[in-house]
C-alpha positions in Angstrom: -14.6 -3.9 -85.1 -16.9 -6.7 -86.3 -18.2 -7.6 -83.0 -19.1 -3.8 -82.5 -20.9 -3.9 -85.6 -22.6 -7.0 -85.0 -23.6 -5.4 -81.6 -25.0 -2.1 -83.6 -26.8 -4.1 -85.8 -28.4 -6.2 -82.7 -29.8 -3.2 -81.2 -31.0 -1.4 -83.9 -33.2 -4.5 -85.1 -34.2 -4.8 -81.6 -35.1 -1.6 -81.6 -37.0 -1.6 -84.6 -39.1 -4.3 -83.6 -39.8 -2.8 -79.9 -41.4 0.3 -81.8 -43.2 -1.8 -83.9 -45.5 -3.8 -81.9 -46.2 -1.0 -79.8 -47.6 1.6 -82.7 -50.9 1.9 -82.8 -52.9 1.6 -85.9 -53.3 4.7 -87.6 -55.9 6.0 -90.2 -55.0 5.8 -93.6 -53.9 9.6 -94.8 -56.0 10.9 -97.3 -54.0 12.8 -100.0 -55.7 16.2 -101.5 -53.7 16.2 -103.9 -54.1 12.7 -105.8 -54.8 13.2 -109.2 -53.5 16.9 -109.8 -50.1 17.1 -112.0 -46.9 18.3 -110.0 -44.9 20.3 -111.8 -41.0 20.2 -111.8 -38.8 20.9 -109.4 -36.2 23.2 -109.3 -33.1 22.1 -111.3 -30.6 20.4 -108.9 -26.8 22.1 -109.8 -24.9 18.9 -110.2 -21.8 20.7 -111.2 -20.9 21.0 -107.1 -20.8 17.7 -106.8 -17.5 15.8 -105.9 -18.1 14.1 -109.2 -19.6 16.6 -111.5 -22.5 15.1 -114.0 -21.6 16.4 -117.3 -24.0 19.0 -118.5 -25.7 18.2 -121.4 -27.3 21.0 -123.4 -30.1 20.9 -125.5 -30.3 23.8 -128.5 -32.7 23.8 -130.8 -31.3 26.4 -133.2 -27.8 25.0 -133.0 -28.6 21.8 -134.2 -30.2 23.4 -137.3 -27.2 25.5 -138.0 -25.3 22.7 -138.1 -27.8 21.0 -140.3 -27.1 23.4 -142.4 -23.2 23.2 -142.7 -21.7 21.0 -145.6 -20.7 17.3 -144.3 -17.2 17.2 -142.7 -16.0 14.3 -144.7 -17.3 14.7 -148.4 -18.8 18.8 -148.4 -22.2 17.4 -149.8 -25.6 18.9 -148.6 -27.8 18.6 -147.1 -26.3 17.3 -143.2 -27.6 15.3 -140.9 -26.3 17.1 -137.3 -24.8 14.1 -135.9 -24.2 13.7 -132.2 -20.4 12.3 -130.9 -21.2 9.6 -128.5 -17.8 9.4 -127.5 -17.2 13.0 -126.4 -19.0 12.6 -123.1 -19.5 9.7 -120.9 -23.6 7.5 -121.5 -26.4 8.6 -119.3 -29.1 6.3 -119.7 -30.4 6.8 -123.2 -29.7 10.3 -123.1 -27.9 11.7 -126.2 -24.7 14.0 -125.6 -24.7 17.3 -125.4 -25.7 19.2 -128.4 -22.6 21.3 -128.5 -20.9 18.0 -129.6 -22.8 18.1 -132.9 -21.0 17.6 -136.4 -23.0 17.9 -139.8 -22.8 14.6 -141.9 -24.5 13.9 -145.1 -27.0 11.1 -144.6 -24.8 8.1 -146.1 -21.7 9.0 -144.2 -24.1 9.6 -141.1 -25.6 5.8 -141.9 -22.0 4.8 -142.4 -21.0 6.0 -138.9 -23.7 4.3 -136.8 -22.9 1.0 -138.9 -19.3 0.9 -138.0 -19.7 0.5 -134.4 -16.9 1.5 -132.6 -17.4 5.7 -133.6 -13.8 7.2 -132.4 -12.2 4.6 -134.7 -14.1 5.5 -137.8 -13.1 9.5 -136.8 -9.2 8.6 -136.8 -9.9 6.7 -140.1 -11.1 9.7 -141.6 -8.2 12.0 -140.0 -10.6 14.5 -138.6 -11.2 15.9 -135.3 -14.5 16.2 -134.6 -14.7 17.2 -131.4 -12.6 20.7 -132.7 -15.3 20.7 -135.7 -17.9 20.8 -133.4 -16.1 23.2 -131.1 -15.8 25.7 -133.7 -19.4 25.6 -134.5 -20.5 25.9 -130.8 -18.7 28.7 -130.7 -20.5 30.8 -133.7 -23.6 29.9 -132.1 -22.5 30.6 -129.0 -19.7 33.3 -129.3 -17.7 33.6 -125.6 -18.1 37.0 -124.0 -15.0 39.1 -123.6 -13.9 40.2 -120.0 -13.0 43.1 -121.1 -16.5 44.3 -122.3 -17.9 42.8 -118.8 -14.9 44.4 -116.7 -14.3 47.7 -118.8 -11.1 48.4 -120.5 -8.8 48.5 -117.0 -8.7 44.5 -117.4 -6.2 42.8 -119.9 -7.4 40.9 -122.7 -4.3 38.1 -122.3 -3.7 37.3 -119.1 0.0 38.4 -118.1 2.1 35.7 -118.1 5.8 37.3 -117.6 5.0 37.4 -113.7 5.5 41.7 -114.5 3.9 44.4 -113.2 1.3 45.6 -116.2 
């Protein structure tokens, strides 16, 4: 196997520099479009991937909802909405979602960036953020029902006795 490799390897270099000494110099290519902006382009759907990049979703007006929430820990006010780092995996200096956003007052917000390691300092507390912050996604962003999608002929609960409806 490593000798046909090695072979491979042989005559793809030797290839390479047959087609190189026997290319004839080109002009340069002039670009028309130097100095003009691109825009974006489309939005690549990662969630088909074999390994799925988490989403991470930016909402302005849920953040401030939550802003506006008393603190989880004490119930003062105002609340900082305070990102869980530990709810999805790092992406190069990109923040997590901002459906993983809790509201803590500004000294236990300090207090949590202090401590280091974040998912300790939440099991100190004996809260579950990532359930707080579930429950607040979800009055920004109620879930639609099927039945108003489907019409009434589908079930609400899914039938789970293995009978006939």
């Amino acid at each position: 196997m490593e000798q046909a490799f090695q072979a491979r390897l042989i005559s793809i270099t030797v290839e390479a520099a047959g087609s190189l000494s026997t290319k004839v110099a080109e002009p340069p290519v002039v670009r028309s479009d130097r100095g003009k902006k691109r825009g974006r382009s489309a939005a690549i759907d990662k969630s088909v991937l074999a390994v799925p990049a988490p989403r991470r979703i930016r909402d302005r007006d849920h953040v401030k909802s939550v802003a506006k929430q008393p603190c989880l820990i004490c119930g003062r006010r105002p609340a900082d909405a305070h990102h869980l780092r530990f709810a999805q995996s790092p992406a190069l200096g990109r923040k997590v979602s901002d459906e993983f956003t809790v509201p803590l007052c500004r000294g236990h917000h300090r207090e949590v960036h202090r401590f280091g390691d974040e998912a300790d300092w939440w099991k100190k507390t004996g809260i579950d953020p990532i359930a707080a912050a579930r429950t607040l996604w979800l009055t920004t962003h109620p879930l639609r029902s099927t039945v108003s999608q489907a019409g009434p002929k589908l079930q609400k609960q899914p039938n789970l006795t293995g009978s006939a409806p």
